[in-house]
C-alpha positions as a Markdown table, in Angstrom:
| # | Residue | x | y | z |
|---|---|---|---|---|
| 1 | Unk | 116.1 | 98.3 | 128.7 |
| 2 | Unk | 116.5 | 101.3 | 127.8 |
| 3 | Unk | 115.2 | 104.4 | 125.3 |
| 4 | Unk | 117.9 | 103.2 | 123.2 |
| 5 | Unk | 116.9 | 99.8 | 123.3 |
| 6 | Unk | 113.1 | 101.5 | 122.1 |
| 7 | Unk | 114.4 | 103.3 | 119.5 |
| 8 | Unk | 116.0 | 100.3 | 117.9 |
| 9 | Unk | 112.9 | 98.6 | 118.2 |
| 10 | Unk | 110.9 | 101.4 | 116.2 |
| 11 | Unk | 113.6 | 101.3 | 113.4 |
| 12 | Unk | 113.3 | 97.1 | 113.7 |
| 13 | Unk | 109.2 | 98.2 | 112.9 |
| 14 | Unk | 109.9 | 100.8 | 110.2 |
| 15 | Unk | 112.0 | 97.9 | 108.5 |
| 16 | Unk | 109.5 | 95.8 | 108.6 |
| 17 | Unk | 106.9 | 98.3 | 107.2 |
| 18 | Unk | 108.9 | 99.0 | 104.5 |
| 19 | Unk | 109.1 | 95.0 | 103.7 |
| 20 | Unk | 105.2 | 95.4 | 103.4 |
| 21 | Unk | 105.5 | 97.3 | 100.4 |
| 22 | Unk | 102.5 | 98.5 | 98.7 |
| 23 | Unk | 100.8 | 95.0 | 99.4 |
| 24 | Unk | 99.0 | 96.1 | 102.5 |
| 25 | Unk | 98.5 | 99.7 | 102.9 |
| 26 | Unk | 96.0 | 99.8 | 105.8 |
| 27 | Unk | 98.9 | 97.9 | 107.5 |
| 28 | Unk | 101.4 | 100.7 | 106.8 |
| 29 | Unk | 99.2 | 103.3 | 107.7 |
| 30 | Unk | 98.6 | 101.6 | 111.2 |
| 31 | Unk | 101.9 | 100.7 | 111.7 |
| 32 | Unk | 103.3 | 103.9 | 110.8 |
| 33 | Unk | 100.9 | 106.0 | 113.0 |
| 34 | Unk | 102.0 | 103.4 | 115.9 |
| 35 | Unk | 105.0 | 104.3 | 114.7 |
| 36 | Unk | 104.9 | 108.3 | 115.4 |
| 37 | Unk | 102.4 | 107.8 | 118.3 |
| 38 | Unk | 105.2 | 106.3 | 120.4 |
| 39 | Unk | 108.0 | 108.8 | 119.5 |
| 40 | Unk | 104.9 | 111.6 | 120.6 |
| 41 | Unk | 104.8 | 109.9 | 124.0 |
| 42 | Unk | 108.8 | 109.6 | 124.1 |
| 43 | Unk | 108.8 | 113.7 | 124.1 |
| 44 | Unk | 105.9 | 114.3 | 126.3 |
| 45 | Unk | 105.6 | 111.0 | 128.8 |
| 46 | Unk | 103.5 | 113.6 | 131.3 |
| 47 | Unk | 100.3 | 112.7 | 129.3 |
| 48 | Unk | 98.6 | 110.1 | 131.2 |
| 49 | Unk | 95.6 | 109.6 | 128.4 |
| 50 | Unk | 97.8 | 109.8 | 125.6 |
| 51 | Unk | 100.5 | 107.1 | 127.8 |
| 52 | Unk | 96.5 | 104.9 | 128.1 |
| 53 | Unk | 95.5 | 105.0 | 124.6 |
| 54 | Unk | 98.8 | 104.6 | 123.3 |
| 55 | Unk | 99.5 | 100.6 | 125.0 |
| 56 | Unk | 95.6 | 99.6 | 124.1 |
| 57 | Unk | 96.8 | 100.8 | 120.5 |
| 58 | Unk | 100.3 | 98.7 | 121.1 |
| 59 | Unk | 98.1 | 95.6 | 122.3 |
| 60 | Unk | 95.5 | 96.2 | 119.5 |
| 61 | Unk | 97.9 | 95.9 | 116.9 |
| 62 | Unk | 100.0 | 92.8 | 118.5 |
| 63 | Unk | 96.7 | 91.5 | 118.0 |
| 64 | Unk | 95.6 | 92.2 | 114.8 |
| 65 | Unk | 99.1 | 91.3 | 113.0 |
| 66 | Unk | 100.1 | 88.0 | 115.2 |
| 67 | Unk | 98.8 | 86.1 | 112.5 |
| 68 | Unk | 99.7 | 88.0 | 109.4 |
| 69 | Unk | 102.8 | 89.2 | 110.1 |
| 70 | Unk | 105.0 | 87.6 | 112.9 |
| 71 | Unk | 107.8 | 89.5 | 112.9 |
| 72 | Unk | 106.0 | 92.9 | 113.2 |
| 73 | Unk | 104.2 | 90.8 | 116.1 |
| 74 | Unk | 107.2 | 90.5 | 117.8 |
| 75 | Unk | 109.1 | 93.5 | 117.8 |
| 76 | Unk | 105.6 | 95.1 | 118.2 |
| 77 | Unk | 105.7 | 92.9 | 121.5 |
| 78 | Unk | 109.6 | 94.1 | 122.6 |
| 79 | Unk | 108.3 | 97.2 | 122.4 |
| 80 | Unk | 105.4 | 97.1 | 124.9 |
| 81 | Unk | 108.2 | 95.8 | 127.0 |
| 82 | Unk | 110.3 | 98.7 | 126.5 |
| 83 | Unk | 107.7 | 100.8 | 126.8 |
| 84 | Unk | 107.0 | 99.4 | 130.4 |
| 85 | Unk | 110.9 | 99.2 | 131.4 |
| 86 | Unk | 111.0 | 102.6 | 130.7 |
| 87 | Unk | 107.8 | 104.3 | 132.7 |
| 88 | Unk | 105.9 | 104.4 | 129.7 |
């Protein structure tokens, strides 16, 4: 998988934030900082801490939405795999 593959999974997200509307802003303020905290580490994948605290983020929030909000679960979940495919 590719950074392509990545970056359609981050636009799959943003769709998905957008769906959430005004209902649940903590939700779109989390998901949007997950959001730009990804395409940070895309651009500078030499930080080591920032790689770290960005997947216990990725698993934090696969866990806090799983039950709220599948879908975001789930591409929240292709992208830790995409993440890993691509050093990251």
């Amino acid at each position: 998988m590719s950074e392509t593959r990545l970056r359609e999974h981050l636009e799959s997200l943003r769709e998905q934030v957008n769906d959430l509307g005004a209902r649940k802003p903590e939700s779109i303020e989390r998901l949007n900082r997950l959001i730009t905290d990804i395409e940070s580490q895309l651009e500078n994948r030499g930080d080591q801490a920032q790689r770290e605290d960005l997947i216990a983020n990725v698993q934090g929030a696969i866990r806090h939405f799983e039950v709220e909000h599948p879908r975001a679960t789930a591409i929240l979940n292709d992208i830790m795999v995409a993440l890993s495919n691509i050093g990251i």
